[in-house]
Structures are given as C-alpha cells and as structure tokens.
C-alpha positions as CSV (number, residue, x, y, z in Angstrom):
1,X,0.0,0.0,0.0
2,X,2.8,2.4,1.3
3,X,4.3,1.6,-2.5
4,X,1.2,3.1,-4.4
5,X,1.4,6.0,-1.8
6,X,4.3,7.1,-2.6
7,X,3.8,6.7,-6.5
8,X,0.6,8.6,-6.1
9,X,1.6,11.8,-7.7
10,X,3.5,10.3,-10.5
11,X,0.2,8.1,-11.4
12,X,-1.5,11.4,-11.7
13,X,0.9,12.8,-13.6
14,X,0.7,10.5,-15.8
15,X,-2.7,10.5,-15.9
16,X,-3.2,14.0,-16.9
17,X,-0.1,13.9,-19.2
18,X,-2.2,11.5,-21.2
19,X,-5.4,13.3,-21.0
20,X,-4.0,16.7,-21.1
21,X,-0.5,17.5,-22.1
22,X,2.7,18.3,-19.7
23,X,1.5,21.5,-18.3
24,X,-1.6,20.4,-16.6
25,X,0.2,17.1,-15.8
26,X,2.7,19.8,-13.9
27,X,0.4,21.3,-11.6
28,X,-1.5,17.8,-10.7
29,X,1.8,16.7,-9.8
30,X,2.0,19.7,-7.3
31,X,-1.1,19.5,-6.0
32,X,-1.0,16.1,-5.8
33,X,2.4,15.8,-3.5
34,X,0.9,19.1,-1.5
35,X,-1.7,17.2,-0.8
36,X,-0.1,13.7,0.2
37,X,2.5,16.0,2.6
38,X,-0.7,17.4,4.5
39,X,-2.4,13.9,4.6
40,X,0.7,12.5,6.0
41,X,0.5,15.4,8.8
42,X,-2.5,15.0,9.5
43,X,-3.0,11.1,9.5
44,X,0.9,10.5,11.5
45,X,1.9,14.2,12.6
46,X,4.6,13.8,10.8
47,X,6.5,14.1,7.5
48,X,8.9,12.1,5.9
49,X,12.1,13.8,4.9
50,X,12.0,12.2,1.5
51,X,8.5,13.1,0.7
52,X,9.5,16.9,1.4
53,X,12.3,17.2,-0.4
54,X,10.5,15.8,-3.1
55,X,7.7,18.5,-2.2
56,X,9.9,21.1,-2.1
57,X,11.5,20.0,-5.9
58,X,8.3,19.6,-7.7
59,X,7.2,23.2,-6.6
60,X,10.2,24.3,-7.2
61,X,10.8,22.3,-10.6
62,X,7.1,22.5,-11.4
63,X,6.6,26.3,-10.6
64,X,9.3,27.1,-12.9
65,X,7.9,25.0,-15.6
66,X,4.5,26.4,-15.7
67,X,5.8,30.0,-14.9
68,X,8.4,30.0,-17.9
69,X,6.6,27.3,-19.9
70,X,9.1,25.7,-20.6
71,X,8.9,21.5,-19.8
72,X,12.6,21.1,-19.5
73,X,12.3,22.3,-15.6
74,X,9.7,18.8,-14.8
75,X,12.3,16.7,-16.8
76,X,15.3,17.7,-14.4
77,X,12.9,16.9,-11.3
78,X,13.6,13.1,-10.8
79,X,17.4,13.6,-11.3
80,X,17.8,16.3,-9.0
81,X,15.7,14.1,-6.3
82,X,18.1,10.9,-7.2
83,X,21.1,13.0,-7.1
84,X,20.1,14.5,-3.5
85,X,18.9,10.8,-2.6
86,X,22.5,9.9,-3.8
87,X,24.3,12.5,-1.8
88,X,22.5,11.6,1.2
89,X,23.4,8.2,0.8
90,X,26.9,8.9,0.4
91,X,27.2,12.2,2.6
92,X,25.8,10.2,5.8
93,X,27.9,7.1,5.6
94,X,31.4,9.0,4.8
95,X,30.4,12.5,6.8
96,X,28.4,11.1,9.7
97,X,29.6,7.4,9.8
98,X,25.7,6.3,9.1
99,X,24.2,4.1,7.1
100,X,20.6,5.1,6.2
101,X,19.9,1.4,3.6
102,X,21.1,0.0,7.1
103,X,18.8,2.0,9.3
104,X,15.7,1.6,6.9
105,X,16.6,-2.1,6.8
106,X,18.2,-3.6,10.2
107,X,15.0,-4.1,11.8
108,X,13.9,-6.8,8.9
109,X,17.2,-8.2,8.5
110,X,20.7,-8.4,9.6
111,X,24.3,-8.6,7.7
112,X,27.9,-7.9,8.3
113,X,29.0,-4.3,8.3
114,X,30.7,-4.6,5.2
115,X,27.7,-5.7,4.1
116,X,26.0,-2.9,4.5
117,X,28.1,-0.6,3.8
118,X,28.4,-2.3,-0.2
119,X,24.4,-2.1,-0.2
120,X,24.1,1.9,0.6
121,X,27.2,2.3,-2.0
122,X,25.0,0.0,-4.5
123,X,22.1,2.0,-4.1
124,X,23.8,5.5,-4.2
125,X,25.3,4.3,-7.5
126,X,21.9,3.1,-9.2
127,X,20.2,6.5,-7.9
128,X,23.1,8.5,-9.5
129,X,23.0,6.6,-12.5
130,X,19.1,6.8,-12.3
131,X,19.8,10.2,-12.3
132,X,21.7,10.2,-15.9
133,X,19.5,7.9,-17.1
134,X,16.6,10.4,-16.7
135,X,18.0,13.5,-18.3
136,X,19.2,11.2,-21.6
137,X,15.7,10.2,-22.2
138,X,14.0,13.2,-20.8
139,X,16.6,15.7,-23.2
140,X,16.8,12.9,-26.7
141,X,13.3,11.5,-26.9
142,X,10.1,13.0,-27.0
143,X,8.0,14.3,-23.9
144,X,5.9,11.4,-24.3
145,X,8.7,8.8,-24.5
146,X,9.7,10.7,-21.0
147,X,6.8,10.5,-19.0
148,X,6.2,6.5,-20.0
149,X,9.6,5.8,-18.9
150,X,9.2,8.1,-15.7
151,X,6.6,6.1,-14.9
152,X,7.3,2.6,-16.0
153,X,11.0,2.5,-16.5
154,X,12.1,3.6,-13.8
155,X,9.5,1.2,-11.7
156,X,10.7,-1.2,-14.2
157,X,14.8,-0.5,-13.3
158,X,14.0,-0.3,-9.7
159,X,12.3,-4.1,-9.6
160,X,14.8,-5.2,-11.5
161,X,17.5,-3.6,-9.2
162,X,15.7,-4.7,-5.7
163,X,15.5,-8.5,-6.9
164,X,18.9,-8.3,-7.9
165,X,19.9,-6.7,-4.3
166,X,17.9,-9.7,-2.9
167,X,19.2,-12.4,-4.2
168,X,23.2,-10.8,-3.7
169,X,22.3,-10.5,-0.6
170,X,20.6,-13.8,0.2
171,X,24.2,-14.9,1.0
172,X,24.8,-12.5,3.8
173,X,21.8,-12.8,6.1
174,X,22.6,-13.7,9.4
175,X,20.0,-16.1,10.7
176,X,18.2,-14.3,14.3
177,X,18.5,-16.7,17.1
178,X,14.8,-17.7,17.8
179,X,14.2,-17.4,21.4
C-alpha cells in the first residue's frame, strides 16, 4: 500500500499527461504531492524527509515550468531528487559514519558491516546513474517517450535492481536466534 502511496503523484501525472498535455500534468503533480505532505500530517503528525524534499522540488521544478513554460524544468525533477537521494546516501555514511539502507533495513534483516556498507554504496550508485539515465531520455526522446519511462521505467529499473539486491544479498543474512 505504502508503495502506491508514494507513487501517487506520478500516477496522476501521468494520468493528466495523457489526457491533457505536460502542463496540466505539472500542476497535478503539485497539488498532488501538496496534498499527500498534508495527509501525512495529518494522518501521522509527521512528514517524511523524503516526501519533502521531493515536495519542495516539484514546486520548485514544477513552478518554474509552468511559470516560464518551458517543460525542460519537470524533466530535471527526478534527477535532481536521485542526485540529492544519492548524496544523502553517500554524505551520511562517509560524513556522519551512518548508514541510512542499514537504518531503513536492520529491523527486517541483519548482515555484516561490510555488508552494508556495499548495499548503501550500490544504491547510491543506481540512484546517480538513475539520475543520468533520466535526463538522456527526458533531453533525446520525445516528452511522451519521457513521461512513460518516468513512470514505467524507472518502476521497471527499480524491480529489477531490488531483486537483484535480494538475491546478492541472500548470502549474507545472518540467521536471528529464535528465542
């Protein structure tokens, strides 16, 4: 459920990309993630960090695409969130000494340190390369080649790069004594 959540606004962009072209699609997408941010409040009294900084892009992103019309603004959105994602990855493991894949994941599983600290590298590596990825379609194919792959290709990458993850890491979980 907390998957379709968090893909709500891109569903609606894509939504009213299809039905109505990038600039409408724009300002759903900012309503949308306005809206999901005050939901969260409301329903946890909280925000997540992630879901704001995404917040704060779209507007950002979005604002300037439907103030100067101009789409390329949208099309830099997910790569500036993947690069941020990327530098937080990186930034708290070599700054801070923390590792966020380990503190999103230790509770469901356990591995060696070195373990860990190979899966937050792996992961900031696909989000930076995510990140390239994005602007190559988004600037050499059309706008509607974009949003498809926005939508499905990057879902698409992402299963394809948490079963991989899985079954890597298979290897390394250490079995919980049962007591």
């Amino acid at each position: 459920m907390k998957f379709l959540y968090d893909l709500f606004p891109v569903i609606l962009f894509f939504i009213a990309f299809k039905l109505f072209g990038i600039y409408v699609a724009t300002a759903v997408a900012i309503a949308a993630t306005i809206i999901q941010i005050i939901w969260a409040k409301l329903r946890t009294g909280k925000v997540e960090a992630t879901l704001i900084m995404s917040g704060a892009i779209i507007v950002v992103f979005g604002g300037a695409t439907l103030w100067l019309h101009d789409e390329s603004f949208i099309k830099w959105k997910p790569t500036i969130l993947y690069w941020l994602f990327t530098a937080g990855l990186l930034g708290s493991q070599w700054l801070f000494g923390r590792n966020l894949i380990r503190k999103l994941m230790e509770k469901q599983i356990a591995m060696p340190d070195p373990v860990w600290t190979r899966l937050n590298l792996a992961w900031a590596v696909f989000f930076l390369m995510l990140g390239f990825l994005n602007l190559y379609v988004a600037f050499n194919y059309s706008t509607e080649i974009w949003v498809d792959f926005k939508l499905f290709g990057t879902m698409g990458l992402m299963l394809v790069f948490v079963i991989g993850q899985s079954l890597l890491l298979n290897k390394h979980i250490i079995e919980q004594d049962k007591q």
